[in-house]
C-alpha positions as CSV (number, residue, x, y, z in Angstrom):
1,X,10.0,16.8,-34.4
2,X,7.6,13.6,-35.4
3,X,10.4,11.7,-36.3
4,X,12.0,12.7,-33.3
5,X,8.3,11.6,-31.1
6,X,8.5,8.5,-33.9
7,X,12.1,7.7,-32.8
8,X,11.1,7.6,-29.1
9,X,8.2,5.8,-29.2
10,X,10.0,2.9,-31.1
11,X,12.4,3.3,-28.2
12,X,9.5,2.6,-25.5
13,X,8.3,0.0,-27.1
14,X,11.0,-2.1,-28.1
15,X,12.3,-1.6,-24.6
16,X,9.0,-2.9,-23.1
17,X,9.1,-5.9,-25.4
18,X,12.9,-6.5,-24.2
19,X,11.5,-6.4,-20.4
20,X,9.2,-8.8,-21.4
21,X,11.1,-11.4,-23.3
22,X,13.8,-10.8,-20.3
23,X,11.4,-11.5,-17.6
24,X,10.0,-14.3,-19.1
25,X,13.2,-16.0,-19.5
26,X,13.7,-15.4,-15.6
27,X,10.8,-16.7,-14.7
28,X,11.6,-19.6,-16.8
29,X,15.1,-20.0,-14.9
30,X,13.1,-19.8,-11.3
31,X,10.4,-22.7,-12.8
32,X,13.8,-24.9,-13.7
33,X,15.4,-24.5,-10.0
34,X,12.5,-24.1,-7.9
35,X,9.9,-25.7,-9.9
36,X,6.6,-25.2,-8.2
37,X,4.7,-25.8,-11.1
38,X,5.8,-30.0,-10.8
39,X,4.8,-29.2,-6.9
40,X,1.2,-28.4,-8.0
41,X,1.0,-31.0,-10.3
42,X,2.1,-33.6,-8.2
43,X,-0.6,-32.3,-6.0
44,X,-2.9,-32.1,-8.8
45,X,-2.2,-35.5,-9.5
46,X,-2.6,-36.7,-6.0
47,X,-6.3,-35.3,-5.8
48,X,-7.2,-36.9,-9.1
49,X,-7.3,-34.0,-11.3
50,X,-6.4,-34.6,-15.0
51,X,-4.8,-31.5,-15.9
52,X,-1.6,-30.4,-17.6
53,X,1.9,-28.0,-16.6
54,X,0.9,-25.9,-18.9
55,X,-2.7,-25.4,-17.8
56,X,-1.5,-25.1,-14.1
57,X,1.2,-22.1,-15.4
58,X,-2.0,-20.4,-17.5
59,X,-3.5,-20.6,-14.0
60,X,-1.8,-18.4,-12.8
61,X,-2.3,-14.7,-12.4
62,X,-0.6,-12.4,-14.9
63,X,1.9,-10.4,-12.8
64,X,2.9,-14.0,-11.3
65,X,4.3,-15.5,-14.6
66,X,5.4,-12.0,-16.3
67,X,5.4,-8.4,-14.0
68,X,7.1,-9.8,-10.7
69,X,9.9,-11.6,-12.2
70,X,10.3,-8.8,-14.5
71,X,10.6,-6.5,-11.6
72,X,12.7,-9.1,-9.7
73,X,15.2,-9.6,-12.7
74,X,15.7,-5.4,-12.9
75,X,15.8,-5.1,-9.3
76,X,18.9,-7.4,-9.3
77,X,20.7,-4.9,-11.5
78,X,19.8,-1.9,-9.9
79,X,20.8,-3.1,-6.8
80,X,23.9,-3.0,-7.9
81,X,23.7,0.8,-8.3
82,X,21.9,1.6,-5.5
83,X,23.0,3.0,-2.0
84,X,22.7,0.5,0.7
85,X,21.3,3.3,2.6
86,X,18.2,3.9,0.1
87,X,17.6,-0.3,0.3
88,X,17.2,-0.4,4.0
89,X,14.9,3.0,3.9
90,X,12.5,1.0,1.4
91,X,12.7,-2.3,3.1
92,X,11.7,-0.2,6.4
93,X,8.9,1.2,4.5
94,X,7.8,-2.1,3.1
95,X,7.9,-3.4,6.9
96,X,5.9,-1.5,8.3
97,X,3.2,-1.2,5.1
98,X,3.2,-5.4,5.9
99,X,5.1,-5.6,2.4
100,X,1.6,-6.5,0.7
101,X,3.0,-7.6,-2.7
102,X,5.7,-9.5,-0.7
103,X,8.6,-7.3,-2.8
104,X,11.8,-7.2,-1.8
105,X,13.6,-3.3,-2.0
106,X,15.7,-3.5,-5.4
107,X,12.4,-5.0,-6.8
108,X,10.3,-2.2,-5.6
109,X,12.8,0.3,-6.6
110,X,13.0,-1.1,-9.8
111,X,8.9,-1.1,-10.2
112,X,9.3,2.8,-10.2
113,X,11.0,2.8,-13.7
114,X,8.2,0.4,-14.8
115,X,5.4,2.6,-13.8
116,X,7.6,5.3,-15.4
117,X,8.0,3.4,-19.1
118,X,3.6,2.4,-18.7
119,X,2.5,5.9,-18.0
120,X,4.9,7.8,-20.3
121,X,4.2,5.6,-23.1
122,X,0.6,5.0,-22.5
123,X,0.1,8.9,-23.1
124,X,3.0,8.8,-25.9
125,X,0.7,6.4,-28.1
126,X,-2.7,8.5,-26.9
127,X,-0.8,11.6,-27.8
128,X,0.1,9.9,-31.2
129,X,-3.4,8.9,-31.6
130,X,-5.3,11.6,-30.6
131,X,-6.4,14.4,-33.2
132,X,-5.5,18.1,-33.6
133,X,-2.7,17.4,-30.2
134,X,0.4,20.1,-30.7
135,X,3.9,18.5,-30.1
136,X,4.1,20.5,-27.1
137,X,1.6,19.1,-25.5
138,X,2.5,16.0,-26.2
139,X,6.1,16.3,-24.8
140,X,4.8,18.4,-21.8
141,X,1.9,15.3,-20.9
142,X,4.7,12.5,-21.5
143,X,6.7,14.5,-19.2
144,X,4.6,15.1,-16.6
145,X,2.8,11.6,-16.8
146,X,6.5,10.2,-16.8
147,X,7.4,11.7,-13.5
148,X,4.1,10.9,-12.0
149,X,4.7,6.8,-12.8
150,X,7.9,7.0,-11.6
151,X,6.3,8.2,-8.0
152,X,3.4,6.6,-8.4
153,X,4.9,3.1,-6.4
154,X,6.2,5.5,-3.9
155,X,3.3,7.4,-3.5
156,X,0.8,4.1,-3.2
157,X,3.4,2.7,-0.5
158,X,3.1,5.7,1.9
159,X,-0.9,5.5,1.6
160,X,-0.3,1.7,2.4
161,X,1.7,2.5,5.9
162,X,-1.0,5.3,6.6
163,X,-4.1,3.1,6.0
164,X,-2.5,0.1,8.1
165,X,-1.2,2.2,10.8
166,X,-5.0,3.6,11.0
167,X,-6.3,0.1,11.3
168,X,-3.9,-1.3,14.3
169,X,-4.7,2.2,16.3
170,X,-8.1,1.8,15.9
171,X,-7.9,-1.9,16.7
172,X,-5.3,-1.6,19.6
173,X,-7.8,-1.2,22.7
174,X,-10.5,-3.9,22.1
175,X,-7.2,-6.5,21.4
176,X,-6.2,-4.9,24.7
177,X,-8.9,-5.6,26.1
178,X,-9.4,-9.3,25.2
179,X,-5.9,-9.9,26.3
180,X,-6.2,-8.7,29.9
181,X,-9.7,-10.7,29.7
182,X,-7.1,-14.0,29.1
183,X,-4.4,-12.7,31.6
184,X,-6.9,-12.9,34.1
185,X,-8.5,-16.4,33.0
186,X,-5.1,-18.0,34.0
187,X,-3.3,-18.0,30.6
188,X,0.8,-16.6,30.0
189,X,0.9,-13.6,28.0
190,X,2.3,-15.9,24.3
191,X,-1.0,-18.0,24.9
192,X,-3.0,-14.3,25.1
193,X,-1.3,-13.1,22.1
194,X,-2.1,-16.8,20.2
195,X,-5.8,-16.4,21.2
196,X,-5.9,-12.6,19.3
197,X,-4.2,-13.6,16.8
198,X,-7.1,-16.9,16.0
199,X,-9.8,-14.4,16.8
200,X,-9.0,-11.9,14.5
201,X,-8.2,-11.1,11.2
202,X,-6.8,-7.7,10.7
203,X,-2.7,-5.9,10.5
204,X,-2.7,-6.3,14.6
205,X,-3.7,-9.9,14.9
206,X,-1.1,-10.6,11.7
207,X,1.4,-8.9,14.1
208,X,0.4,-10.9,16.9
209,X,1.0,-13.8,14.8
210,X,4.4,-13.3,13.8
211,X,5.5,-12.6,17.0
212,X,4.4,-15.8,18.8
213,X,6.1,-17.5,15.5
214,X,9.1,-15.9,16.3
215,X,9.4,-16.7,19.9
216,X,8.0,-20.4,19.2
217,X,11.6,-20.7,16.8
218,X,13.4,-19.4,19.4
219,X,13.9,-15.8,19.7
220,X,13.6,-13.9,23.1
221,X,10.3,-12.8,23.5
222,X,11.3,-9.4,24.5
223,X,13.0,-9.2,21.4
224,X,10.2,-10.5,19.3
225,X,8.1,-8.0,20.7
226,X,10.3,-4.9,20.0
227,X,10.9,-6.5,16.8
228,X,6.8,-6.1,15.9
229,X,7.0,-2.8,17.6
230,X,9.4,-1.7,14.8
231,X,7.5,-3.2,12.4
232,X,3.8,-1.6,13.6
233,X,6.0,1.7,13.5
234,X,3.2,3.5,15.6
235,X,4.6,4.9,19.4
236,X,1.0,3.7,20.8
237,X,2.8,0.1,19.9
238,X,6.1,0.9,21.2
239,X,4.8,2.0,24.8
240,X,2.8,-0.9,25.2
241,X,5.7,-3.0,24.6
242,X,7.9,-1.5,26.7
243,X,5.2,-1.2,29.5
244,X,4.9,-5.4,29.1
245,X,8.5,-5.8,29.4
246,X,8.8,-3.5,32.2
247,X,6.3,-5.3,34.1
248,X,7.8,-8.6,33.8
249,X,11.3,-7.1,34.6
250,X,9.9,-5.7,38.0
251,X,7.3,-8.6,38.5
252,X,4.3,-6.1,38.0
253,X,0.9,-7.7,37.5
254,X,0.6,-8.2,33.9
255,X,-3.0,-7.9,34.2
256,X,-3.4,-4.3,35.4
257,X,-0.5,-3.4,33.5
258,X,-2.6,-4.4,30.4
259,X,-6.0,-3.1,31.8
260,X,-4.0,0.3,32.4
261,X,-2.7,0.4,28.7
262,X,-6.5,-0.7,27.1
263,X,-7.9,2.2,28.8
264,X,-4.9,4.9,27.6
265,X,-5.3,3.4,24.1
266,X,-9.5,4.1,24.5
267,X,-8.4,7.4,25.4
268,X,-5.8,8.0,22.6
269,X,-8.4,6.9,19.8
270,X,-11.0,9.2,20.8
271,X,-8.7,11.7,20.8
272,X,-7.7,10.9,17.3
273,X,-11.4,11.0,16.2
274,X,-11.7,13.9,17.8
275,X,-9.1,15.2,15.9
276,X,-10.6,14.1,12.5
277,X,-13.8,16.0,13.7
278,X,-11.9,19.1,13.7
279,X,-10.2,18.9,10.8
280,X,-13.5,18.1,8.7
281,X,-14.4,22.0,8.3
282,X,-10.7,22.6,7.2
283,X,-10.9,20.0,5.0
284,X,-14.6,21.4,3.4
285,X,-13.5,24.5,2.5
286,X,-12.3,23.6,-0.5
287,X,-15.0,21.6,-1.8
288,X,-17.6,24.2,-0.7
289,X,-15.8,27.4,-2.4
290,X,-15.5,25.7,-5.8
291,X,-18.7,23.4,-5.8
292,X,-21.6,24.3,-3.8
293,X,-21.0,27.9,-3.5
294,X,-21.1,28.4,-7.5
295,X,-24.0,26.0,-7.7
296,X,-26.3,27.9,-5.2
297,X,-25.5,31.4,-6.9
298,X,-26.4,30.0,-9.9
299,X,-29.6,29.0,-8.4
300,X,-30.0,31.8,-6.1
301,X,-29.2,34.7,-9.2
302,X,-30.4,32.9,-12.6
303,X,-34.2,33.7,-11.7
304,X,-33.3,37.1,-10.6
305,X,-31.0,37.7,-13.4
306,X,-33.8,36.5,-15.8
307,X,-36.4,38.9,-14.0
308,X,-33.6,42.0,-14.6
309,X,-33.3,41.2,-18.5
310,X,-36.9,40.7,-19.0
311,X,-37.2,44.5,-17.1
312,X,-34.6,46.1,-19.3
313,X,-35.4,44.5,-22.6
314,X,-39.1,45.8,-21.7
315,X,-38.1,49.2,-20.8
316,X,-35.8,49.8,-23.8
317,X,-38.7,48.1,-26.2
318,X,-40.4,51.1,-25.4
């Protein structure tokens, strides 16, 4: 059985070394068509810095010159075994988590494997290392730790969409609001959105951005705002889009139609702190039965319980 663990864990590394090498050698490729690395030189150059290529590449961060052209070089191939389907569920997902790491789907997919090999290796080698550990457990913790680094990207992506979807809901009425306050100071709606969008700096303004980008190349803005509707992915989004374009459809005061939608959004986000208040005693009940309710018996029962043995060691002293 430890050649059998020995085997494997020559396996894991070898096959993280081969990632490596490949994913350098891709990067490599991208620096000879691309090469942005001149670009900052010249730029370098231009400011009057005396500097190098190779400082410039050591300048930049680790995952840029090794981990995201690894994962871009393995999502290549496993795109080619993956379900069209499956790609445009994750690139949905990535939409609407504002695609932080700037990933494409086969690459994230293929960053699932990688957190698989780091975990399940990581504790292969602490297994290895650690004293007195049974082959069992050793199998049963790569396995589990496996599994959880092969979810782990999955898992951090949905807390991504939650946390940003928080942020634009919470941020929705006082954006209304300043909007309607520019409606009525004379300015179009695209001008309104412009003036959020240089105000602020959070996922709603970023929104706000992109659409005014989009209808500034061209596209329809009714379009470009259903378009960041899909890609907010809350409804509270979605009905103040289609409450803008209905207005303009039927020739509606933009203004009170935006006043009207500011207030409903007040309303919806004290009803979801509301919410949150109730489920805080829920959500206590857990932490209470297994750490404060053990602490204060101990607390409450050691004195008494020291009292009783001091009683019946006296008693049977006699």
């Amino acid at each position: 059985m430890v050649w059998v663990l020995l085997i494997v864990l020559i396996v894991v590394v070898g096959g993280a070394i081969a990632l490596a090498v490949v994913g350098v050698r891709y990067a490599r490729q991208a620096q000879e068509e691309a090469d942005p690395l001149l670009a900052r030189l010249a730029e370098a150059s231009q400011r009057g810095e005396v500097t190098s290529l190779e400082d410039i590449e050591l300048a930049q961060p680790f995952n840029q010159r090794v981990l995201i052209p690894l994962m871009k070089r393995m999502g290549e191939f496993s795109a080619r075994f993956t379900p069209d389907k499956v790609l445009e569920d994750t690139t949905r997902r990535l939409e609407l988590a504002g695609n932080p790491a700037r990933l494409d789907a086969a690459t994230f997919l293929a960053s699932r494997f990688i957190g698989a090999v780091i975990f399940g290796g990581f504790f292969l080698l602490v297994g290895f290392l650690a004293p007195n550990w049974p082959v069992g457990r050793v199998i049963l913790t790569v396995a589990l730790f496996t599994v959880v680094g092969f979810f782990f990207p999955q898992i951090w992506l949905g807390s991504r969409i939650s946390r940003r979807q928080r942020e634009i809901r919470r941020a929705m009425p006082d954006a209304l609001d300043l909007l309607t306050i520019c409606v009525e100071a004379g300015l179009g709606f695209d001008a309104a959105m412009s003036k959020v969008a240089e105000k602020w700096q959070n996922e709603l303004s970023v929104g706000f951005g992109r659409c005014i980008r989009e209808v500034q190349l061209g596209k329809p803005q009714r379009e470009a705002l259903r378009d960041m509707a899909d890609r907010l992915g809350i409804p509270e989004m979605t009905s103040f889009v289609a409450a803008v374009i209905q207005s303009q459809i039927l020739g509606v005061s933009l203004a009170k139609v935006l006043r009207i939608q500011a207030d409903q959004m007040r309303i919806r986000r004290r009803q979801l702190a509301e919410e949150e208040a109730h489920k805080a005693p829920v959500k206590m009940i857990l932490p209470m039965a297994f750490l404060t309710f053990p602490s204060i018996l101990i607390i409450l029962l050691t004195p008494a319980g020291i009292q009783i043995t001091q009683t019946l060691g006296g008693t049977l002293g006699q």
